[in-house]
Structures are given as C-alpha cells and as structure tokens.
KEKE-3310 file (N, C-alpha, C; in steps of 0.2 Angstrom, whole numbers, plus 5000, padded with zeros to 4 digits):
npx = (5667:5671:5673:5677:5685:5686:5696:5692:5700:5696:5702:5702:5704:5697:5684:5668:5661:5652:5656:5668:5666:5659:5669:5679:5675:5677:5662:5656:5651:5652:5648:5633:5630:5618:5610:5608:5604:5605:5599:5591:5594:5603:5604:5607:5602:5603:5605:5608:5614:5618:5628:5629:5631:5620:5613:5624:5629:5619:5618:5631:5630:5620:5623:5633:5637:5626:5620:5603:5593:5590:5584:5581:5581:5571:5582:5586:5588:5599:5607:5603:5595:5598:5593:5599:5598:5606:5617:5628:5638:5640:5645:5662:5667:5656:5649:5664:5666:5654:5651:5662:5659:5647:5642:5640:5638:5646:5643:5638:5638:5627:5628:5641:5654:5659:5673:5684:5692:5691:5681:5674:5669:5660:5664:5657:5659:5666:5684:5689:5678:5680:5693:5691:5685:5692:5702:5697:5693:5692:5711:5710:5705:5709:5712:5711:5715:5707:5704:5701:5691:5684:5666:5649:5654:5657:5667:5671:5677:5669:5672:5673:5663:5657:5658:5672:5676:5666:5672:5683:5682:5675:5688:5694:5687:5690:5704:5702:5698:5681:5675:5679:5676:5675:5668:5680:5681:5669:5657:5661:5675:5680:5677:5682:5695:5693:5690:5676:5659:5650:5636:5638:5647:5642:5634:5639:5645:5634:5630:5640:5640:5629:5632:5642:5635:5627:5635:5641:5630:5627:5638:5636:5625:5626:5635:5630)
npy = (5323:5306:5292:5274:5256:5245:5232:5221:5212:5203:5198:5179:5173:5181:5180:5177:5161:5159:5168:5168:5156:5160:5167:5158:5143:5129:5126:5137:5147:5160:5174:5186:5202:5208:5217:5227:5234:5245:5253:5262:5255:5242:5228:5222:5219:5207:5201:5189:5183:5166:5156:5142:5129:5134:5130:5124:5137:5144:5133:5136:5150:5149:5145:5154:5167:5178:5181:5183:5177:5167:5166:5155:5153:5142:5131:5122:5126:5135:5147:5154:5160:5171:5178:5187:5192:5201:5204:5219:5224:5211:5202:5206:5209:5213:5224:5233:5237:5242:5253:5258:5264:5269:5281:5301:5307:5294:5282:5267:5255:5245:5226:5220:5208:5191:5183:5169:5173:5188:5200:5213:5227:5246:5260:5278:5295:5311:5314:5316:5310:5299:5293:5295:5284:5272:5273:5272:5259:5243:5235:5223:5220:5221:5233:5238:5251:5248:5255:5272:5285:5301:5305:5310:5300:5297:5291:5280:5264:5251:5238:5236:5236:5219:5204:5198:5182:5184:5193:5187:5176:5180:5188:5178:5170:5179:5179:5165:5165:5165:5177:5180:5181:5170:5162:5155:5148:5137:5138:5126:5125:5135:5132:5122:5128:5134:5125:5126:5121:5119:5127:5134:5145:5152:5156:5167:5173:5181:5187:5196:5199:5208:5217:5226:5231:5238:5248:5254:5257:5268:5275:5282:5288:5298:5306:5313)
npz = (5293:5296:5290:5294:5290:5300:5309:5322:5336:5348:5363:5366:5379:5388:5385:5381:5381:5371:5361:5359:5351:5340:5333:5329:5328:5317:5315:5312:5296:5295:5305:5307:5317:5319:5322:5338:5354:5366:5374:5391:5401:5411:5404:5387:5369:5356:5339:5332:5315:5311:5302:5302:5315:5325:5338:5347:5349:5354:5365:5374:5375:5385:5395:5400:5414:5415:5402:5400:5392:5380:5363:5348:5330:5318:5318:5308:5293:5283:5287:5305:5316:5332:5345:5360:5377:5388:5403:5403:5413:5416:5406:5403:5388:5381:5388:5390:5377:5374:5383:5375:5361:5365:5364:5359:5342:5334:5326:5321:5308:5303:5296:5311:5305:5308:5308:5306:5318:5320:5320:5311:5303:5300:5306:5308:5311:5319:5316:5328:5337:5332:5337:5349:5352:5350:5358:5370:5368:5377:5385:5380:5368:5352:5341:5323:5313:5297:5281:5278:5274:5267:5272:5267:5254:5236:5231:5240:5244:5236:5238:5252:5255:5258:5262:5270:5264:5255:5248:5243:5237:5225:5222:5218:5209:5199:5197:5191:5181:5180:5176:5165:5145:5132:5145:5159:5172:5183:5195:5202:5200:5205:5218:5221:5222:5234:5242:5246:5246:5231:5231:5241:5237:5225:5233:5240:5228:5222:5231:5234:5222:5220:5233:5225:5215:5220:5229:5216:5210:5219:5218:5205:5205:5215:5209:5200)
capx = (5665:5675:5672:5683:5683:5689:5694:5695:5701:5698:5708:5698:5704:5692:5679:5664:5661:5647:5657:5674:5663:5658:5676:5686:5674:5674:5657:5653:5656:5651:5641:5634:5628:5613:5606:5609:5601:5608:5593:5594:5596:5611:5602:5606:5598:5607:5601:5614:5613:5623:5629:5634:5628:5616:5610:5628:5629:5612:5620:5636:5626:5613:5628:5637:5636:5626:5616:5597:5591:5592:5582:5586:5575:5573:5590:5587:5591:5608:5606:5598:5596:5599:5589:5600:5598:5611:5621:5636:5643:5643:5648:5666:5667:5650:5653:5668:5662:5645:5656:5667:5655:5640:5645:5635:5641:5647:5637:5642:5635:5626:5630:5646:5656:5662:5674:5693:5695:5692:5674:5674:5663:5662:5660:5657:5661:5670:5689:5692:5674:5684:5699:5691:5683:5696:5707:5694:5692:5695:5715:5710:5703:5715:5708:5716:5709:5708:5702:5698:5687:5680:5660:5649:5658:5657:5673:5671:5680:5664:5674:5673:5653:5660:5661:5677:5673:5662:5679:5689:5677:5676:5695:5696:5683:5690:5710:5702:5694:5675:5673:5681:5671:5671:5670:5686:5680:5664:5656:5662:5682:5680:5674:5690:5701:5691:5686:5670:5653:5647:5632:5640:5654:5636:5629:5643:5647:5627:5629:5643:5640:5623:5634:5646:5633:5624:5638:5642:5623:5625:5641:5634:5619:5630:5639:5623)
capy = (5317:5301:5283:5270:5249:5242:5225:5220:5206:5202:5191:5174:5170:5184:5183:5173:5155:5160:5173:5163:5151:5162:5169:5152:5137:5127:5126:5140:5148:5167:5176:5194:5204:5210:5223:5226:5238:5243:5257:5266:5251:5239:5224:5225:5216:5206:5197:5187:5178:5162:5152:5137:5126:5140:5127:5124:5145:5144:5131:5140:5158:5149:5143:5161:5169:5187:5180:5180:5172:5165:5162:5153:5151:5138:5128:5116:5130:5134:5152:5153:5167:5171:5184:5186:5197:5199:5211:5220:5222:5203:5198:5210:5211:5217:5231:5239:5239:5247:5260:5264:5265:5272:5292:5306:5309:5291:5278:5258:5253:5238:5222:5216:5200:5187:5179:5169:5177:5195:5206:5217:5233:5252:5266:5285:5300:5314:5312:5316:5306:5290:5293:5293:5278:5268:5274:5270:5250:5237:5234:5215:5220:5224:5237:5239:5254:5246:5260:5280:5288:5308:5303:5304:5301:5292:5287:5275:5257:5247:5232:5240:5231:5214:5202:5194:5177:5186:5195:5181:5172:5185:5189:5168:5171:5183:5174:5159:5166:5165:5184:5182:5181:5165:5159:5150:5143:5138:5136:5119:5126:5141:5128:5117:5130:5136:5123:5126:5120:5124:5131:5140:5149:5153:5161:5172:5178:5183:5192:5201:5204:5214:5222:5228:5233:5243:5252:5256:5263:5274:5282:5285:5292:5302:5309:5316)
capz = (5295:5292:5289:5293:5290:5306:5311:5329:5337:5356:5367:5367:5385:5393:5378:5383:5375:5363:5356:5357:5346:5334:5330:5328:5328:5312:5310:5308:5291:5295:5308:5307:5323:5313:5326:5347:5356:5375:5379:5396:5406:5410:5401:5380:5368:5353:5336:5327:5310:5310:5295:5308:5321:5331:5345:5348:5350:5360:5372:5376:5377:5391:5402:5401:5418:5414:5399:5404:5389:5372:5359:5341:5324:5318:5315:5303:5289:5283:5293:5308:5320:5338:5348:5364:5381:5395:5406:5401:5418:5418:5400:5401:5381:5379:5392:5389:5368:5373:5385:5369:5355:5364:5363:5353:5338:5333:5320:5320:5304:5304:5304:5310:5303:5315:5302:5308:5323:5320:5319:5305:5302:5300:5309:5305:5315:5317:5317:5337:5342:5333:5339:5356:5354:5348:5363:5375:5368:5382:5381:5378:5361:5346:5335:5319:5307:5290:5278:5279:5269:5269:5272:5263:5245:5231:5230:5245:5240:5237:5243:5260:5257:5257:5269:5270:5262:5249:5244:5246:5232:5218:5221:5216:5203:5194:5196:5188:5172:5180:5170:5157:5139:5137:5155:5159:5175:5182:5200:5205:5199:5212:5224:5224:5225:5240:5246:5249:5241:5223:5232:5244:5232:5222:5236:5239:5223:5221:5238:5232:5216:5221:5233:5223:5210:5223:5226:5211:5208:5222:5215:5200:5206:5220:5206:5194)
cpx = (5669:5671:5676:5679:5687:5690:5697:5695:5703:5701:5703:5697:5698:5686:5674:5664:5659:5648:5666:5672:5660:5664:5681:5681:5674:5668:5652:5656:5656:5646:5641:5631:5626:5611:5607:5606:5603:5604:5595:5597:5602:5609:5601:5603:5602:5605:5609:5612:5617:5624:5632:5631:5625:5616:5616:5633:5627:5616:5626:5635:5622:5618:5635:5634:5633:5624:5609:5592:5590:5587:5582:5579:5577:5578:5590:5588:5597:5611:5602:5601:5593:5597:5592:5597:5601:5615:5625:5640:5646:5646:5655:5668:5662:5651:5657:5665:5656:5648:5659:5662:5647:5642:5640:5641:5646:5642:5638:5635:5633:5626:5638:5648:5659:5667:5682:5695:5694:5683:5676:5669:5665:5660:5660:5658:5664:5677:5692:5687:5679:5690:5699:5688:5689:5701:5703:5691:5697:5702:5713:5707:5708:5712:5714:5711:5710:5709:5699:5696:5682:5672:5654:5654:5658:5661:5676:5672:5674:5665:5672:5666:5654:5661:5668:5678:5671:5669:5684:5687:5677:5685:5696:5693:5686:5700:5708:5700:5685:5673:5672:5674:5674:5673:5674:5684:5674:5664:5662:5670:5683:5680:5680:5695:5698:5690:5682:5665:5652:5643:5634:5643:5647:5634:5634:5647:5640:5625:5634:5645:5637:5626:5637:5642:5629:5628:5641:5637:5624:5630:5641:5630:5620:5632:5637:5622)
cpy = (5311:5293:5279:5263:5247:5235:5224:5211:5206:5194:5186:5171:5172:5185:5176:5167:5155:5165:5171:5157:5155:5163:5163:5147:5134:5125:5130:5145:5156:5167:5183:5196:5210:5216:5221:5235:5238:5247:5260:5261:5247:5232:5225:5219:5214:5202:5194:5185:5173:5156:5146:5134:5130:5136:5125:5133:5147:5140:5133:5146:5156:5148:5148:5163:5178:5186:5179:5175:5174:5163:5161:5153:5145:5135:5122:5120:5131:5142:5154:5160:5167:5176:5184:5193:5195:5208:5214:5218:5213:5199:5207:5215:5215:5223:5236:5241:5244:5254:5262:5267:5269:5278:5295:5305:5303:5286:5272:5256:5246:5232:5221:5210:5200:5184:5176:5172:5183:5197:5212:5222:5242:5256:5273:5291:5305:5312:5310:5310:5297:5289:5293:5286:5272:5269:5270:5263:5247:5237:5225:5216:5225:5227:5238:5243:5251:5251:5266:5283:5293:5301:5308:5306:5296:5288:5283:5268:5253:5241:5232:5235:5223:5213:5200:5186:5179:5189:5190:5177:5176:5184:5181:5169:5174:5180:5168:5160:5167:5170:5185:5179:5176:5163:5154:5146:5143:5139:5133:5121:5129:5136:5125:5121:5133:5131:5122:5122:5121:5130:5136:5146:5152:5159:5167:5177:5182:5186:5199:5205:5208:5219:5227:5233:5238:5250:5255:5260:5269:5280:5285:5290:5300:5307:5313:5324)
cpz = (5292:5292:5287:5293:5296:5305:5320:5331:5343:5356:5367:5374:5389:5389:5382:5378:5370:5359:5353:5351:5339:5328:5328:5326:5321:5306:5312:5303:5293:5301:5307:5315:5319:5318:5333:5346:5365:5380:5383:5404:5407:5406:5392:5378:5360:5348:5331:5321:5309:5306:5298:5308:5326:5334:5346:5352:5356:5366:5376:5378:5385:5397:5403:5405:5413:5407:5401:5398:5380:5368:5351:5338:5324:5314:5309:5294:5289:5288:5298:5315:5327:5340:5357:5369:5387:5397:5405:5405:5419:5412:5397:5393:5381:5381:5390:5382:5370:5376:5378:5364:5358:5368:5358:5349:5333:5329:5318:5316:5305:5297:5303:5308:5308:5310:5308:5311:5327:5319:5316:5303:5300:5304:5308:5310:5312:5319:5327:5339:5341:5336:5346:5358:5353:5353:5370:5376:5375:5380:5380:5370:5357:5342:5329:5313:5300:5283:5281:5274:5272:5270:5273:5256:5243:5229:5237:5243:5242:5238:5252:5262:5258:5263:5268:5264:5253:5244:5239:5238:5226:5217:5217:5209:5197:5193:5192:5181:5174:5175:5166:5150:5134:5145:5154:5168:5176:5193:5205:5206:5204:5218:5225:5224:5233:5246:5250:5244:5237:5228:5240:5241:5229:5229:5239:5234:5222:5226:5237:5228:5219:5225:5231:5216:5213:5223:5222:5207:5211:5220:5213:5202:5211:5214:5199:5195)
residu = (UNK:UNK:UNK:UNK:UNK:UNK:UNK:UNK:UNK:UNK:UNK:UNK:UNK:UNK:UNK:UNK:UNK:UNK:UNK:UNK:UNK:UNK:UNK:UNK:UNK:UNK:UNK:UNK:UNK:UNK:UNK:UNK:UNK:UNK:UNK:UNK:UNK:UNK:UNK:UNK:UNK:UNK:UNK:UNK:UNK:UNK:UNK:UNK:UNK:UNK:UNK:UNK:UNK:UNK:UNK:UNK:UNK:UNK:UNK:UNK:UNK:UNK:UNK:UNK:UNK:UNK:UNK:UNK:UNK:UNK:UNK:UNK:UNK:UNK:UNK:UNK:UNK:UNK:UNK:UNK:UNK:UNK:UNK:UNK:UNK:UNK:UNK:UNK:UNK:UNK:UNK:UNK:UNK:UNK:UNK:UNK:UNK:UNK:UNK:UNK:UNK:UNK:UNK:UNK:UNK:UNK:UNK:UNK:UNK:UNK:UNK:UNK:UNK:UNK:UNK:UNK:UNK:UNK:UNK:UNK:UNK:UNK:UNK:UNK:UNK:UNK:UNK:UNK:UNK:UNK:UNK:UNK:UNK:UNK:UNK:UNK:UNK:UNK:UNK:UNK:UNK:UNK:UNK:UNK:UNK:UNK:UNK:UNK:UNK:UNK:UNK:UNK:UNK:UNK:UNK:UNK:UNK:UNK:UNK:UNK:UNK:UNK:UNK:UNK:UNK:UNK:UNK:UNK:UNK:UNK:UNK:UNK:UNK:UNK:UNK:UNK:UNK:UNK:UNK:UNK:UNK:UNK:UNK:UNK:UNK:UNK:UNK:UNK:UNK:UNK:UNK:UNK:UNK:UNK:UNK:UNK:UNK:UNK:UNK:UNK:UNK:UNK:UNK:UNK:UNK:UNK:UNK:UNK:UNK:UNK:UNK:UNK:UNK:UNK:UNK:UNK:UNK:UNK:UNK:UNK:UNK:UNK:UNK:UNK)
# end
C-alpha cells in the first residue's frame, strides 16, 4: 500500500462559482472539504469548513445549476460551515472526481485544503489502484503527486499533516528566531512578515504545532 500527498489544480473556467471561490477569492483565508458522501444515488452530499465569507459561498452555491440545496452555520464566526447537496452529472467537477476516486481499494483521507488555487490532500492505496485513478481524473483537472510513502510507516513526513498556511507559518517562525532559547521573535513579528493577524498567525502555529506533535507521538509509539 502507498500514500501519496497530492495537489490538484482544476481549470477554473468549467469549475463552478462556489468552488472557483473557494480556490482564489481573497476572502477566504482557507477551506477544508470536511466530509462528502456520494451513496448509491446520483445526489452527494458535502460539509465544508470556511475561514471566509460563507454566505458569499451560500450565494454562488444556490445559483449553481445541479446544486439542490445549501445550508450555512452560523456566519458571524471566523469559520463557518456549509452542508451542501447536489448532482454530479450537473456540477462536471464534482462527477468526474467521484468517478475517479470512487473505486475499491482506494482511501481519500479527510479533509481536503482549498488553499491559492489548488486542493490539497492524501490518498492511500495500492500502487495500480492510484495510478488508475490519477489516469482516470477529468483532463481539466491537474494532478500533481507531491510525496510517496510505503503505508503504514512511521517514517511518514509529519509535515505532510499541515495545511499549507500552517507550514507556511512555522517555516517563518522558525526563520525568525520564534524557537530559539531566548525567543528572538514574537507573534505580532511573524505577523508582519506574513502579513496576517497576530491572532491568526497564533492559530496556526497552535494547529500545527499539535499536529506536528501528534505525529511525532504516533512515530514513537509505531516504533515501541
């Protein structure tokens, strides 16, 4: 069995709006694609997380042909979550994705990142099953394997657990001095080379330390 980190990057022209918006628009900072379900019927079922504007999401979802219905938490939080249901056959990305990915033998770990264009994630199989699915992607979607790793093993790059962003932040962190003994930057220093919030830059190091420390547990514990 393998496990690979993939990034895909569909065409935006035939991507529908609510998914062209997730991938580019300014505001939002992150989305993840927390859990779907496609069942035995032609109607799947879709939960987002979004670090955005959701009712800006909601409103482009409702006016997508082949969406049947939207509904958002509540938005006046910093992430706010989106519970879709629509057609494959009439939302083309969604389709041909559920054709590749839904095969025996195949395991799309959850959740996806929407991050700058691209959706980012992993999937586990056997050699042939990925290499059929990854053949059998839409040609408007760019698949690009990132990382390959036997599975399971401990020796799995627990960056791999990282969003983007969350990398993105440490790797700054740790360029600045954040780690060092005494602490040469702080918060707010990360924050102006990023150009993000205090309390943003905070929430992503405290998401990616724990990952990073998870990983790092299960190593050990792998390796007992």
């Amino acid at each position: 069995m393998k496990h690979i980190r993939i990034t895909v990057r569909p065409e935006l022209e035939p991507s529908p709006s609510f998914l062209e918006y997730l991938l580019t628009s300014p505001d939002v900072t992150e989305a993840h694609a927390i859990d779907w379900n496609r069942g035995a019927s032609v109607t799947s079922t879709h939960l987002y997380g979004i670090d955005g504007d959701a009712e800006r999401f909601g409103h482009l979802a409702r006016q997508t042909t082949g969406v049947e219905s939207v509904t958002l938490s509540e938005t006046d939080e910093r992430v706010s979550y989106a519970h879709l249901e629509l057609q494959d056959e009439d939302v083309p990305v969604f389709g041909g994705v559920a054709e590749a990915v839904d095969r025996s033998g195949l395991l799309v770990r959850r959740p996806l990142v929407y991050r700058d264009g691209t959706i980012q994630g992993h999937i586990i199989g056997s050699p042939d099953v990925l290499q059929t699915t990854i053949d059998t992607t839409p040609e408007t979607i760019d698949v690009q394997v990132e990382e390959i790793h036997q599975f399971p093993s401990a020796t799995v790059d627990p960056t791999t657990r990282l969003s983007e962003r969350q990398q993105e932040t440490i790797e700054t962190a740790l360029a600045l001095g954040y780690y060092d003994t005494p602490r040469a930057a702080t918060h707010e220093d990360i924050a102006d080379e990023l150009g993000l919030a205090p309390n943003t830059v905070s929430e992503h190091l405290q998401k990616g330390e724990a990952a990073l420390v998870r990983a790092g547990m299960a190593g050990l514990q792998s390796s007992l």
